[in-house]
N, CA, C and O atoms as CSV, one atom per row, in Angstrom:
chain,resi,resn,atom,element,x,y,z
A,1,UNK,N,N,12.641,28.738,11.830
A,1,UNK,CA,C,11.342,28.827,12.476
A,1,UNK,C,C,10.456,29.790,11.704
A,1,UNK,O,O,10.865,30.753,11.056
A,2,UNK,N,N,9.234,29.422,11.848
A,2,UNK,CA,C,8.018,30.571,10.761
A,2,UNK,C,C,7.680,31.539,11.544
A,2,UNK,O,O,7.082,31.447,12.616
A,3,UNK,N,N,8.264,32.978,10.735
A,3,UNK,CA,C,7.759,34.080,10.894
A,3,UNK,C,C,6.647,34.612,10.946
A,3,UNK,O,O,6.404,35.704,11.460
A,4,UNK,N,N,6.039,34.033,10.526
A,4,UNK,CA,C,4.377,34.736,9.573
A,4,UNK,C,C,3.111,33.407,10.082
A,4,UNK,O,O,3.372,32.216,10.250
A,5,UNK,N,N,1.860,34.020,10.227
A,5,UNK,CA,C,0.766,33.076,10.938
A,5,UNK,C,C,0.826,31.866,9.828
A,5,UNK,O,O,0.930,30.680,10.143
A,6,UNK,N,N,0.733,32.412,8.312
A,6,UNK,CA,C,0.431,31.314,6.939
A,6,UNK,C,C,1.731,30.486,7.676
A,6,UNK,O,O,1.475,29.494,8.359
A,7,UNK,N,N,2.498,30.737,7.581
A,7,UNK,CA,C,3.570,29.446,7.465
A,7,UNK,C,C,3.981,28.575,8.943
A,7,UNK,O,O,4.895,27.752,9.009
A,8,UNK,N,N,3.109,28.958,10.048
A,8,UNK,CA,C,3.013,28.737,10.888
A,8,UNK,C,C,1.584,26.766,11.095
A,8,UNK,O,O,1.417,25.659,11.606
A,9,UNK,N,N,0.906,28.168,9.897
A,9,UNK,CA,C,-0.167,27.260,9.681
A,9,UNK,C,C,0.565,25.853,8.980
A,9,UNK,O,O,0.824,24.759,9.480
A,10,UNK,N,N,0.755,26.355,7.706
A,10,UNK,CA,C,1.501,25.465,6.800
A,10,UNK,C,C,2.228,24.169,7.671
A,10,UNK,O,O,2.053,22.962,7.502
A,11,UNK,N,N,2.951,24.745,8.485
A,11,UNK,CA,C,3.900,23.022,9.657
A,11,UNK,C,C,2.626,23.254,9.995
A,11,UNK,O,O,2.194,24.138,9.255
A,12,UNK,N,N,1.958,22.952,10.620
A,12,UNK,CA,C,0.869,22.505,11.350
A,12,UNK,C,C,0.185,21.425,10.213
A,12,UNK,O,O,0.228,20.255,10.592
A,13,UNK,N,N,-0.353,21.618,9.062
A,13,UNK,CA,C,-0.736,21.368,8.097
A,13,UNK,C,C,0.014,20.087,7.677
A,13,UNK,O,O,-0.517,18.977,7.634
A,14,UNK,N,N,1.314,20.351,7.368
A,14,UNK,CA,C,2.349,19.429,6.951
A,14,UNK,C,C,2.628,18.187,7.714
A,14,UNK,O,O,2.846,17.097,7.185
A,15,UNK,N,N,2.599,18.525,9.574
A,15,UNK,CA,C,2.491,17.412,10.594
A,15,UNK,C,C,1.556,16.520,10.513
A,15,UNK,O,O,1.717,15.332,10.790
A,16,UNK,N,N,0.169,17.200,10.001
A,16,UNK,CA,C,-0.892,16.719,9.674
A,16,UNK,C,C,-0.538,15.501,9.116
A,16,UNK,O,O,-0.337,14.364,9.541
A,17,UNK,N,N,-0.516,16.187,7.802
A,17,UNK,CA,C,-0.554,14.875,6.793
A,17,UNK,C,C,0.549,14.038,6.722
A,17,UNK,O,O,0.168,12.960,6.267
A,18,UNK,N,N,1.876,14.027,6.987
A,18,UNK,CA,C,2.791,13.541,7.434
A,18,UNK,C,C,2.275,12.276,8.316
A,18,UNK,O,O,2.490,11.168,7.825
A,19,UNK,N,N,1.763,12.325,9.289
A,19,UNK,CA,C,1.254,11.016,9.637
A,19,UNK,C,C,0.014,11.073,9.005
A,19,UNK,O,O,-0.462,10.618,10.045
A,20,UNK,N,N,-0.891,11.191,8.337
A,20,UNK,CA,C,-1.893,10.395,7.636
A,20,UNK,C,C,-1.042,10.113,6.634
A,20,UNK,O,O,-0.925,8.921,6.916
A,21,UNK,N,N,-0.421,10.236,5.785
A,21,UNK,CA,C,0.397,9.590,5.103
A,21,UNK,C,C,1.677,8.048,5.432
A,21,UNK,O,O,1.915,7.127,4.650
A,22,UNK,N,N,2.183,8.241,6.633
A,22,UNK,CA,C,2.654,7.316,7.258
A,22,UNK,C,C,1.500,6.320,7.647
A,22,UNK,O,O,1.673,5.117,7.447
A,23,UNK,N,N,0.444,6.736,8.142
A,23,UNK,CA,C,-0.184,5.324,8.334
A,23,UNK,C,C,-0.911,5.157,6.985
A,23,UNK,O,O,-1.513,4.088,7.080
A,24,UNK,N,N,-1.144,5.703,5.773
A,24,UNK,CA,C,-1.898,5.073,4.791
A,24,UNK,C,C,-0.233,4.388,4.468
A,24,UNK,O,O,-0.454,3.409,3.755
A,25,UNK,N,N,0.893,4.472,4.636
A,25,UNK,CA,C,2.054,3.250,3.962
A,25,UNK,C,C,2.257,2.360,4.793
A,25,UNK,O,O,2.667,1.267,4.403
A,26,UNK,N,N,2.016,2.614,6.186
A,26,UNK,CA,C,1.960,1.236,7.385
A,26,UNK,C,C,1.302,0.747,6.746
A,26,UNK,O,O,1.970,0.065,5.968
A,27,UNK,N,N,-0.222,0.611,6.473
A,27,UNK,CA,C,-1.389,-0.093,6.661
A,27,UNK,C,C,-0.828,-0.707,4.627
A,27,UNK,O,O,-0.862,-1.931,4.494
A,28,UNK,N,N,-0.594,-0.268,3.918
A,28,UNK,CA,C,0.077,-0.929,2.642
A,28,UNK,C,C,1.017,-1.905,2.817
A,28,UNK,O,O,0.958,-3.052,2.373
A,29,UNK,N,N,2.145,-1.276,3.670
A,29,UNK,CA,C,3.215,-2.273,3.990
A,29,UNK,C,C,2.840,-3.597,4.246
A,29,UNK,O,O,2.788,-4.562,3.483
A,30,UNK,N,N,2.558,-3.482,5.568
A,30,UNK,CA,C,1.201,-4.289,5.981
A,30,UNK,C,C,0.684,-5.864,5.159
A,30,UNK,O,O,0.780,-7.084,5.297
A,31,UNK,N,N,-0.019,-4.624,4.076
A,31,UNK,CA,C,-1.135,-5.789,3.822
A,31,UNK,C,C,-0.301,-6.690,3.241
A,31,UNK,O,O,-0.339,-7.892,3.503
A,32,UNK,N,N,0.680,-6.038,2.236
A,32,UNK,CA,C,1.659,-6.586,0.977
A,32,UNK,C,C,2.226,-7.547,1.642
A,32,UNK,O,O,2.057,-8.592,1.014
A,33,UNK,N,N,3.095,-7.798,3.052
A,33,UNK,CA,C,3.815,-8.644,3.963
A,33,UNK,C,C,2.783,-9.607,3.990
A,33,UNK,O,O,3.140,-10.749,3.698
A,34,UNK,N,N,2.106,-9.508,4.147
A,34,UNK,CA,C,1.010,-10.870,4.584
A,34,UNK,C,C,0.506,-11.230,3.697
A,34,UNK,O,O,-0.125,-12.250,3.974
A,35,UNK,N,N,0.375,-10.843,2.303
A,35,UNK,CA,C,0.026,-11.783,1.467
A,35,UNK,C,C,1.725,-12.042,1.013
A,35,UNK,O,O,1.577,-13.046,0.317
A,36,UNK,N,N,2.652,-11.859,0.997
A,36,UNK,CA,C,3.939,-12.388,0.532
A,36,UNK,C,C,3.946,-13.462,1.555
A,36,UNK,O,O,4.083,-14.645,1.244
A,37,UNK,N,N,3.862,-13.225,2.258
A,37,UNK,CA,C,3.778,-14.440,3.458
A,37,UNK,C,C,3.148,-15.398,3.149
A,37,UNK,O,O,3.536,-16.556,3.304
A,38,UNK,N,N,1.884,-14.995,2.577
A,38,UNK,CA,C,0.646,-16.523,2.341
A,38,UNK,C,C,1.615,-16.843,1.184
A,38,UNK,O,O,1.613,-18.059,0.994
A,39,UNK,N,N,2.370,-16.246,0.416
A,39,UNK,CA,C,2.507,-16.560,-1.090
A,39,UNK,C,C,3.693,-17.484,-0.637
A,39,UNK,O,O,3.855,-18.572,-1.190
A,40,UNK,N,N,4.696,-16.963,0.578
A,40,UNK,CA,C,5.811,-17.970,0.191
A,40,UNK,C,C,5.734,-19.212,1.019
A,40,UNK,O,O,6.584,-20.093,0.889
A,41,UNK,N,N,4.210,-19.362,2.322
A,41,UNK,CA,C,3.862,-20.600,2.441
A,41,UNK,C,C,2.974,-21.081,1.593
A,41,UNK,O,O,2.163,-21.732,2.251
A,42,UNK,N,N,2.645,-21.101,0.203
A,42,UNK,CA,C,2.312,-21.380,-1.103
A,42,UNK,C,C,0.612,-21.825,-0.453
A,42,UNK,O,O,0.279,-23.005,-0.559
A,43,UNK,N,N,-0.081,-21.117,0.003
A,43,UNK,CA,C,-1.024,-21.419,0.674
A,43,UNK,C,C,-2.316,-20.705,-0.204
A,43,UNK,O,O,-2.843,-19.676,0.218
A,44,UNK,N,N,-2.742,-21.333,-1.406
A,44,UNK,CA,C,-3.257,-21.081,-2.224
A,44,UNK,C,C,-4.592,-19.728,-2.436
A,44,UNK,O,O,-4.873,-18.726,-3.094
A,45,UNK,N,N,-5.064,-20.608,-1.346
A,45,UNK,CA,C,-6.800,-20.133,-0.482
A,45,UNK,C,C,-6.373,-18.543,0.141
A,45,UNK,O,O,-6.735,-17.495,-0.393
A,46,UNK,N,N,-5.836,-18.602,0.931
A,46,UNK,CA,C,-5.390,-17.416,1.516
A,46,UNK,C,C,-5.148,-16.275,1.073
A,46,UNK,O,O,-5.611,-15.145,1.229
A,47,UNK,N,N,-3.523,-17.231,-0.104
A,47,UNK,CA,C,-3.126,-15.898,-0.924
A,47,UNK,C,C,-3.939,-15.279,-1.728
A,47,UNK,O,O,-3.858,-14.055,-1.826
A,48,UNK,N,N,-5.049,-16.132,-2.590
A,48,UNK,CA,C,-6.272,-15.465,-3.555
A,48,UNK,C,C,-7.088,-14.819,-2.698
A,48,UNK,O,O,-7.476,-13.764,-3.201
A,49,UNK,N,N,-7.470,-14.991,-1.719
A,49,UNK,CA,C,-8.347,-14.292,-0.516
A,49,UNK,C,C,-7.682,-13.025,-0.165
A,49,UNK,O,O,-8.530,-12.134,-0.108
A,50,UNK,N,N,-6.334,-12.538,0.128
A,50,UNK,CA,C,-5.450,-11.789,0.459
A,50,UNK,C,C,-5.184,-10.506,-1.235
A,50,UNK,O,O,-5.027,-9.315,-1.503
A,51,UNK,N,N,-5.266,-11.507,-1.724
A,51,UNK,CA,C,-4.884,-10.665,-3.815
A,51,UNK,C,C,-5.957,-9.355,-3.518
A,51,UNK,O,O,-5.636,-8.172,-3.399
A,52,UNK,N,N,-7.113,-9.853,-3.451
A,52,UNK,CA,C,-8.085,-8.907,-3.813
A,52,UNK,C,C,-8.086,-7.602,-2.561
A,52,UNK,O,O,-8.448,-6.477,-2.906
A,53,UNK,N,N,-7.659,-7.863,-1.133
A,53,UNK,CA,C,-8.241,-6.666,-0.413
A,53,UNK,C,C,-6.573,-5.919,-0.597
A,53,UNK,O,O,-6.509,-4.785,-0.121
A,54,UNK,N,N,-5.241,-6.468,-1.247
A,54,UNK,CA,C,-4.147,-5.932,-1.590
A,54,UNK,C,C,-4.408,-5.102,-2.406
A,54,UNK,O,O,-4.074,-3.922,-2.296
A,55,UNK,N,N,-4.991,-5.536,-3.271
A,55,UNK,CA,C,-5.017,-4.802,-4.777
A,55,UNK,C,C,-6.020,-3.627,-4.757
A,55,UNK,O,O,-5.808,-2.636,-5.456
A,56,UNK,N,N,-7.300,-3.743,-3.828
A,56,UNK,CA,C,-8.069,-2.944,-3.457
A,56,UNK,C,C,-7.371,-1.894,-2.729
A,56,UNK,O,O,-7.712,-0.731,-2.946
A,57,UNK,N,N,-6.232,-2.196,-1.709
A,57,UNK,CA,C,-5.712,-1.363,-0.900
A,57,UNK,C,C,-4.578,-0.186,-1.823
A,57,UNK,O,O,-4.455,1.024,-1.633
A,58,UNK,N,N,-3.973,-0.936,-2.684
A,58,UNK,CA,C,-3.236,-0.384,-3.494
A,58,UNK,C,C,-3.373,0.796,-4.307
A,58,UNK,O,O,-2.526,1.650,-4.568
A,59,UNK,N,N,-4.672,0.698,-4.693
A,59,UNK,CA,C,-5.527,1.284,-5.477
A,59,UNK,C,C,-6.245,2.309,-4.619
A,59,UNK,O,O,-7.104,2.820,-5.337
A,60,UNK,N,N,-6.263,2.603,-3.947
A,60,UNK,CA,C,-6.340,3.423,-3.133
A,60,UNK,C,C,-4.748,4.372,-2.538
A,60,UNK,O,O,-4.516,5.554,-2.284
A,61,UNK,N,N,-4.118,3.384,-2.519
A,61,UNK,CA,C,-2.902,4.112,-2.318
A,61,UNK,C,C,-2.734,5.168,-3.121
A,61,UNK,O,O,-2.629,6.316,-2.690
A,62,UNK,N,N,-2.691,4.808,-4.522
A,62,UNK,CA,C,-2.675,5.537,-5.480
A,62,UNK,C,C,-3.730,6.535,-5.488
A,62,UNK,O,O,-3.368,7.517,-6.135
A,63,UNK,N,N,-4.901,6.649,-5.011
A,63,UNK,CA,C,-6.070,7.822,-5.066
A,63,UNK,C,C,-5.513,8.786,-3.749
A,63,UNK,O,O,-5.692,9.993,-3.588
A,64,UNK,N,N,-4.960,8.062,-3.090
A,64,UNK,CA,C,-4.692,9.108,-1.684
A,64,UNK,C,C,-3.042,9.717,-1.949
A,64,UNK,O,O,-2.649,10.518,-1.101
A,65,UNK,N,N,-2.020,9.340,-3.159
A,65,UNK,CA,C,-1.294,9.778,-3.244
A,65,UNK,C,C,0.360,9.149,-2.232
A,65,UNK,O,O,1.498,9.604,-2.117
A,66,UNK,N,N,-0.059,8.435,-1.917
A,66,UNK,CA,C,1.019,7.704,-1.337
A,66,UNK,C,C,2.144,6.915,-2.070
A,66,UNK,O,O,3.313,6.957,-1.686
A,67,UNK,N,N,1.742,6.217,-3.113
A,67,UNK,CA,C,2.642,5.912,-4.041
A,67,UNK,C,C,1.877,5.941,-5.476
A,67,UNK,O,O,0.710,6.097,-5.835
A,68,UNK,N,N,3.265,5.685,-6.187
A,68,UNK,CA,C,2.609,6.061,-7.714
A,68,UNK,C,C,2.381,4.909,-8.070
A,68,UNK,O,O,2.648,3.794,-7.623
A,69,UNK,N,N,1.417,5.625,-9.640
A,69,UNK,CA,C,0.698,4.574,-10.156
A,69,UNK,C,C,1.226,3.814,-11.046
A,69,UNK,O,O,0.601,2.905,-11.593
A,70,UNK,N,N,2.658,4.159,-11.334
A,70,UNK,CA,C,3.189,3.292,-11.647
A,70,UNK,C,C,3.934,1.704,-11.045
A,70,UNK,O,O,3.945,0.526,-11.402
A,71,UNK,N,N,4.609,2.699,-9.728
A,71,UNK,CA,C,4.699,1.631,-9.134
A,71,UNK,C,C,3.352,0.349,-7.923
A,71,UNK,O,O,3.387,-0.612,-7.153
A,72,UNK,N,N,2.496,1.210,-8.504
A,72,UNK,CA,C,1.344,0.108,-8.083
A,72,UNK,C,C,0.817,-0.330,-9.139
A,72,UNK,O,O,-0.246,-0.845,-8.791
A,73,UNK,N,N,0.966,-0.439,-10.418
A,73,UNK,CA,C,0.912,-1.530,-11.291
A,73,UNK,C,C,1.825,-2.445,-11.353
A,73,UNK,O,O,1.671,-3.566,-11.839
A,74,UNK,N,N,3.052,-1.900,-10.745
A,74,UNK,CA,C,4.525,-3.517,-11.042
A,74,UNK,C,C,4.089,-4.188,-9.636
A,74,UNK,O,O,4.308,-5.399,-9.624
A,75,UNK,N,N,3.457,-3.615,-8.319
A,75,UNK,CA,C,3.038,-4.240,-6.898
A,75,UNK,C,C,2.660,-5.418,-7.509
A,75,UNK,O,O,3.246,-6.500,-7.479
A,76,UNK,N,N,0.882,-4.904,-8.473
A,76,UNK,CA,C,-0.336,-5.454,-8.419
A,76,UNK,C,C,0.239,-6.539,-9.931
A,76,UNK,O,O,-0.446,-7.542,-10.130
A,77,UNK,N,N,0.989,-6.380,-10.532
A,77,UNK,CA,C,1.509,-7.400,-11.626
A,77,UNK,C,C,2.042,-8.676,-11.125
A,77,UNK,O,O,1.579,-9.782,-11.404
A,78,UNK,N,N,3.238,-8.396,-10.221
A,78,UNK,CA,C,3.820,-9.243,-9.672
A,78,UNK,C,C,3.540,-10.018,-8.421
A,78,UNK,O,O,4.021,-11.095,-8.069
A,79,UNK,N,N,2.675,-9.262,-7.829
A,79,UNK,CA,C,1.745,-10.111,-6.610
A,79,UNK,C,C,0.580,-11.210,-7.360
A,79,UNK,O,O,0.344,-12.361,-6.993
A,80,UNK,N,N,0.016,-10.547,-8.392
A,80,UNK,CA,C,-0.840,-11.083,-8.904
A,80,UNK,C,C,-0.281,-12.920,-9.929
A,80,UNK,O,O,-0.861,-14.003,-9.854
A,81,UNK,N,N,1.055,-12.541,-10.802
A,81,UNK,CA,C,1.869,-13.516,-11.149
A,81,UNK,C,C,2.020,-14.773,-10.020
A,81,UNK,O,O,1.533,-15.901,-10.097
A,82,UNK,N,N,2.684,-14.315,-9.172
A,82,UNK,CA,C,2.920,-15.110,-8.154
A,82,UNK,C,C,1.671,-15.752,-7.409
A,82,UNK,O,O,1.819,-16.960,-7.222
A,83,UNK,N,N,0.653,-15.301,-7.009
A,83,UNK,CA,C,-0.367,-16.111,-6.798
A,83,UNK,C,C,-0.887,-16.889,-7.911
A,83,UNK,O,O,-1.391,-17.959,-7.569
A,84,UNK,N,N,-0.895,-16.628,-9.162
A,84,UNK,CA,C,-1.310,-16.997,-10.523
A,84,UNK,C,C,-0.579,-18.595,-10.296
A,84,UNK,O,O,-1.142,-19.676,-10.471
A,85,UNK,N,N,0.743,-18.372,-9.885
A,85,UNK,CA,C,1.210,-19.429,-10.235
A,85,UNK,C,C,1.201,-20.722,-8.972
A,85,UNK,O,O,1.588,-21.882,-9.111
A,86,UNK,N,N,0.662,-20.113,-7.819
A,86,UNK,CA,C,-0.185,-21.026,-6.977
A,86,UNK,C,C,-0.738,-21.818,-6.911
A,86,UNK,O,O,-0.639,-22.967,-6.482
A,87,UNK,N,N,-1.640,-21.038,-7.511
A,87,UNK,CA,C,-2.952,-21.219,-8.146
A,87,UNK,C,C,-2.577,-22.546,-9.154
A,87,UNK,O,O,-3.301,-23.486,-8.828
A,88,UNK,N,N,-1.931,-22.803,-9.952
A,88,UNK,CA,C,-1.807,-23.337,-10.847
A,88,UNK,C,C,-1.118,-24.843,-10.561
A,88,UNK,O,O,-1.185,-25.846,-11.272
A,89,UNK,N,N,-0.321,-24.627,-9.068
A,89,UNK,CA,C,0.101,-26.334,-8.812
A,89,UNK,C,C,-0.608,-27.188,-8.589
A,89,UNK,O,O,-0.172,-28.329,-8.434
């Protein structure tokens, strides 16, 4: 337990962002499920409609620190492939 007001503050602080952080990865989880969804009912319209507010969301993930930017380039590669190839039947 915290001795001192700073570290008192600090958990307070930490609870904070702890859930703003949990819901900026809900609301990712989220989006990613539902366009995998449009993608594996091969539903062309949707999934390209769905690409862009993913990739927008992602990209943000990465500015708010939720996941890295690395692994939101292999997200936004392989979401993007897979609709690519939708697209293409």
């Amino acid at each position: 337990m915290a001795n001192h007001k700073s570290a008192e503050k600090r958990i307070r602080q930490n609870e904070k962002r702890r859930e703003i952080n949990r819901s900026n990865r809900g609301k990712l989880r989220t989006q990613i499920k539902k366009l995998r969804t449009a993608i594996g009912a091969a539903d062309s319209k949707t999934s390209t409609e769905l690409l862009g507010e993913t990739v927008s969301l992602i990209d943000k993930s990465v500015n708010k620190g939720v996941i890295h930017r690395n692994t939101a380039a292999r997200y936004k590669a392989r979401l993007t492939k897979h609709v690519s190839a939708i697209a293409q039947q």
